[in-house]
N, C-alpha and C positions, 0 to 999 in steps of 0.2 A: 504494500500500500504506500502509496506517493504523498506524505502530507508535505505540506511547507512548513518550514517552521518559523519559530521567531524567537531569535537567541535574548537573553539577557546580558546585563554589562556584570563586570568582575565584583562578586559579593553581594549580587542582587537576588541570587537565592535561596536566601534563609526561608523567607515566608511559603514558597512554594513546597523548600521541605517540610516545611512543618504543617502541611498538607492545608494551606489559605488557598480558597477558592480562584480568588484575582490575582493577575498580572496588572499592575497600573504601568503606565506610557511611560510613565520616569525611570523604569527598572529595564526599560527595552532597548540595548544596542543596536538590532537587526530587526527591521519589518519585514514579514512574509508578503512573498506576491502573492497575495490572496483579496479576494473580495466580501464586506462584512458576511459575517455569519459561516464564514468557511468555517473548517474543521484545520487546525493546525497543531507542531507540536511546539513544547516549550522544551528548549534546550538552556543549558547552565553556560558560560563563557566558554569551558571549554568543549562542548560540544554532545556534553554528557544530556541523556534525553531525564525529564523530570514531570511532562504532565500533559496530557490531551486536552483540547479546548475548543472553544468555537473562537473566533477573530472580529472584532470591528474596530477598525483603524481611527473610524469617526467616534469613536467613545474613549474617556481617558480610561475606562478599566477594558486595556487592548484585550485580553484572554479571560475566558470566563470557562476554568478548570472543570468538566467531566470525571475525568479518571484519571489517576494516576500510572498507570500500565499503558502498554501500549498495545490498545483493544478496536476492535470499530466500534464506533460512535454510530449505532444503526437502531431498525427497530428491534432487534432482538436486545440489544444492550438496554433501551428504553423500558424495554417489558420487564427486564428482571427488576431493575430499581425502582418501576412503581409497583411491582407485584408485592415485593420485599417492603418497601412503605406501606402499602393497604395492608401487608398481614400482621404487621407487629400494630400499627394502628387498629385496626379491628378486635385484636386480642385484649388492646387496656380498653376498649368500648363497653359498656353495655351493651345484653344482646338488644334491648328498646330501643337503640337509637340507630337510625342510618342515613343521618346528616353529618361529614363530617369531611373534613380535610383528606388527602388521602394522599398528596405532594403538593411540599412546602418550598420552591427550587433550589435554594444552594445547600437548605438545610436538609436537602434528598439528596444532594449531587447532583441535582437536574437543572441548572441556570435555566432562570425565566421562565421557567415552567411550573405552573398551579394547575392543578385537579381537585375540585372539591367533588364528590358525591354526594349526590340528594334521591334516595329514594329508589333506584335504579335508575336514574339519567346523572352520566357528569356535564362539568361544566368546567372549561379550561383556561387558562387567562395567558396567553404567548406575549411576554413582555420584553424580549431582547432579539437582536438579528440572528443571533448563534439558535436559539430556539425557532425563531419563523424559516430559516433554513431547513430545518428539521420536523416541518409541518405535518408531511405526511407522516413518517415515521412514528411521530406523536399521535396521530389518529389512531395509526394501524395498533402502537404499544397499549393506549388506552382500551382500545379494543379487544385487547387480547386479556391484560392485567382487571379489566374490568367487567366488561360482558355486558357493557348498559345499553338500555333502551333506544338511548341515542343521545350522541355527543354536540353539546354547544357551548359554542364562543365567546366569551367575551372580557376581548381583550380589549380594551378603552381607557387603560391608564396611563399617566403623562409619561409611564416611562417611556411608551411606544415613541414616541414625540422626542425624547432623547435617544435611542437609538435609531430614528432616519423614517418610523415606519407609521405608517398611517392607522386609527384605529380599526377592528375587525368586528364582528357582531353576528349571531348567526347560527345555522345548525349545520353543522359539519357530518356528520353521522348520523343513524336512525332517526326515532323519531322526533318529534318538535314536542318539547315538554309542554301542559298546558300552563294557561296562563297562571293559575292557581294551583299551586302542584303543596299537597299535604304530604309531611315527614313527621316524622317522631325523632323526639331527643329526648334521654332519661322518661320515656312512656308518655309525655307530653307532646300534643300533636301541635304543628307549627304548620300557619302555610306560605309556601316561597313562590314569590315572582323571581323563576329565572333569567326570565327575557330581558325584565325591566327594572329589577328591584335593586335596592343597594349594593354595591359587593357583586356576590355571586347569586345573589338571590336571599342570602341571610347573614346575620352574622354570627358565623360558626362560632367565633373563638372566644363567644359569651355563653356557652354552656355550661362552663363550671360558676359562673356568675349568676344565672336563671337559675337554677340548684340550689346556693344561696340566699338567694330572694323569696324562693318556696319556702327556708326554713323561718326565715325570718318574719313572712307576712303573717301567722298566724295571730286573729283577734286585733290586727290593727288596720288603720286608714291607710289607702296609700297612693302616693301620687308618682306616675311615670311619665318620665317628664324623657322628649324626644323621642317618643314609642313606638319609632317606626311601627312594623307591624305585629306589635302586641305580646312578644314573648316574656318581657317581664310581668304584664300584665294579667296575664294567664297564668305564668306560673304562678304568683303573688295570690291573687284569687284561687286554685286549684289548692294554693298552702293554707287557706281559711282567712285570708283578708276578709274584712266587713265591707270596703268599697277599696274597688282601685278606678282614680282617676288618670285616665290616659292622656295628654297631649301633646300634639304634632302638629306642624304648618301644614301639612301635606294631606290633601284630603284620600289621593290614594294610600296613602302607608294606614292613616285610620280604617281605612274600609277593610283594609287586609287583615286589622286586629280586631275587625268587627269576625269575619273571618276565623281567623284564629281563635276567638273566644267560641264561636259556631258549634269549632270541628272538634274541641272537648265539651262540652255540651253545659256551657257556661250561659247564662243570663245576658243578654245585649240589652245596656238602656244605654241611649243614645249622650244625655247627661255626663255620663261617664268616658263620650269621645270629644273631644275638643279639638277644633281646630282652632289654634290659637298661636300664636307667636309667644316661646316658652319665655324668653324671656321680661315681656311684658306679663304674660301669668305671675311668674315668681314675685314681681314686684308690685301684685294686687294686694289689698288688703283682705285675703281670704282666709278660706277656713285652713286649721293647722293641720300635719298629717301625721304617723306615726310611723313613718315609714318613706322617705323623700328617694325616690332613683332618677339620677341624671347622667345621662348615657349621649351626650351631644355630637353630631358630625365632627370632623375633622377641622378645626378651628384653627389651623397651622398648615396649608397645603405647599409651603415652602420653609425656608430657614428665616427669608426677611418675616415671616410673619408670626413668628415664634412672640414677641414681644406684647404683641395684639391676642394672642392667643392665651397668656397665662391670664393677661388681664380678663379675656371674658371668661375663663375656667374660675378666677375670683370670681367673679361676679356671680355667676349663677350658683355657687357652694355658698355664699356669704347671703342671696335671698333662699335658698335650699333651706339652710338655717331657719332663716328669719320664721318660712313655715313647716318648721318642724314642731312635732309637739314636747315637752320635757319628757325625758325619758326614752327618747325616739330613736331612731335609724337613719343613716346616708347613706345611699352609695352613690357616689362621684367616679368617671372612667375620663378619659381618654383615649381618643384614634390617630392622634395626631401625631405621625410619625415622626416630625423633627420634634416632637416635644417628649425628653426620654423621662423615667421614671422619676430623677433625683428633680428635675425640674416639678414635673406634675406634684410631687409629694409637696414642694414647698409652697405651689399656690395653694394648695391643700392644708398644709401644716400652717401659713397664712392666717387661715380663722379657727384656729382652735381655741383660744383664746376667746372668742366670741363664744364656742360651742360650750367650753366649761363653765362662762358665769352663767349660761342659759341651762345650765344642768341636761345637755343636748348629747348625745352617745353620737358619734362618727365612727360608725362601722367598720366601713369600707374604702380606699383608694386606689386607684389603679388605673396605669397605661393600657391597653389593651394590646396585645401579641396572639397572634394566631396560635391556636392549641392544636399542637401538633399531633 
């Protein structure tokens, strides 16, 4: 097999041994003739070979590491590393749930490559050139590692846009999921817009946080605040909450928690969905809650915006507060990738202060990170 490769400069590879996914530009002597998203190797100064990759010249991170052997990079290489991801994932699962991650890309060894599963159809998100090279292959591996109903697309995040590549959308394999597709997580039925809905259709990597909010909602009020479509709400309720109030701008995300409450066989009063601007909510003079969840979009979609970001994560923990009742519960998240844990915890740790003269319990804090 004919790869090109692309040498590093003398002492440039420490990080590749110690098996880091990335090549960045600064560590590269020798560009390969190659075109983005080829398959190339990583050689050491002197010539010694160190890792297989895919290439985009137009990216500072040149090599986005595969394997470390010198293997093809095909769909049989593909099938075994999401088969090997699905089955050790599947085993720490409950057998009630089959919504769930199943490749996470570099932290599979798969660059750019997501598969979440819902129910018997995936849903794949091709975020780099090294992976849209590799498209087919990717179908056929899903195909095989997975056995679903039928595979769709959707790749639409700003990475595509830094790597060169326009966004995708779409059903690539069997059938086209319906618009309203019901799953189960921990025995609790959820229903996912794949086509259209946030993410992939849900957001997986609040399971073990939906779990928590079951334990916690019993015998109390409670308000979810950004709810999209209703899974803390339901579980809150399914845990014995006396009310949960839901709201969202979005009159589709309510309708889907309208939904959601349906397909476990929960009570729909309309009172209970708000469409309202959360933020203006929190700073009504309303009734108090004994149970506050704010779960808001991604309030940081860059690094310039980090600054604006902690400030409205204040703001909405510091009214959260305001209608909490003594005695009561928070949970505060963040999605904001550039906004890492030490940061979030401190707009957090922020109003505690507030929380102790109010004799207010603050549960919970937390970045959110896909659950692998």
């Amino acid at each position: 097999m004919n790869v090109p490769r692309c040498q590093l400069k003398p002492g440039r590879d420490k990080s590749v041994r110690a098996r880091h996914p990335w090549i960045f530009s600064g560590a590269v002597a020798r560009e390969p003739e190659a075109e983005p998203g080829a398959i190339v190797d990583v050689i050491g100064h002197d010539g010694e070979f160190l890792a297989r990759g895919t290439y985009n010249p137009d990216s500072q991170i040149r090599v986005r590491v595969f394997t470390f052997e010198q293997e093809p990079i095909d769909a049989a290489f593909l099938t075994r590393r999401l088969t090997e991801a699905r089955r050790w994932r599947r085993a720490l699962l409950p057998e009630n749930t089959d919504c769930f991650r199943v490749c996470f890309s570099e932290g599979d060894s798969l660059p750019g490559l997501i598969v979440d599963e819902y129910a018997g159809y995936a849903v794949i998100q091709i975020l780099t050139a090294g992976a849209e090279a590799l498209r087919g292959p990717i179908v056929d591996a899903v195909t095989a590692a997975i056995g679903p109903r039928g595979i769709y697309e959707r790749s639409e995040s700003a990475f595509r846009a830094d790597e060169g590549l326009e966004k995708r959308h779409g059903v690539l394999a069997g059938e086209e999921p319906p618009p309203e597709l019901a799953v189960t997580e921990n025995g609790m039925r959820l229903i996912a817009d794949i086509a259209h809905g946030q993410k992939t259709g849900l957001f997986l990597d609040q399971r073990d946080a939906r779990k928590l909010a079951y334990k916690i909602a019993d015998g109390r009020t409670v308000l979810n605040a950004f709810s999209y479509s209703g899974g803390f709400g339901a579980a809150a309720m399914i845990g014995g909450a006396t009310r949960v109030v839901n709201v969202d701008s979005s009159a589709r995300a309510l309708e889907l928690g309208r939904r959601t409450y349906e397909a476990n066989g929960l009570a729909v009063d309309d009172a209970d969905f708000l469409d309202a601007d959360v933020f203006d909510f929190l700073r009504e003079d309303g009734d108090a809650f004994g149970f506050v969840i704010l779960d808001p979009p991604a309030f940081a979609k860059s690094q310039a915006g980090v600054s604006r970001a902690l400030r409205g994560y204040k703001e909405i923990i510091m009214q959260g507060l305001r209608r909490l009742e003594p005695g009561g519960f928070l949970m505060a998240f963040s999605c904001s990738g550039h906004v890492d844990t030490a940061l979030f915890q401190k707009s957090f740790s922020a109003r505690r202060s507030t929380c102790a003269a109010r004799r207010r319990s603050c549960c919970a804090s937390a970045t959110r990170s896909t659950i692998r």
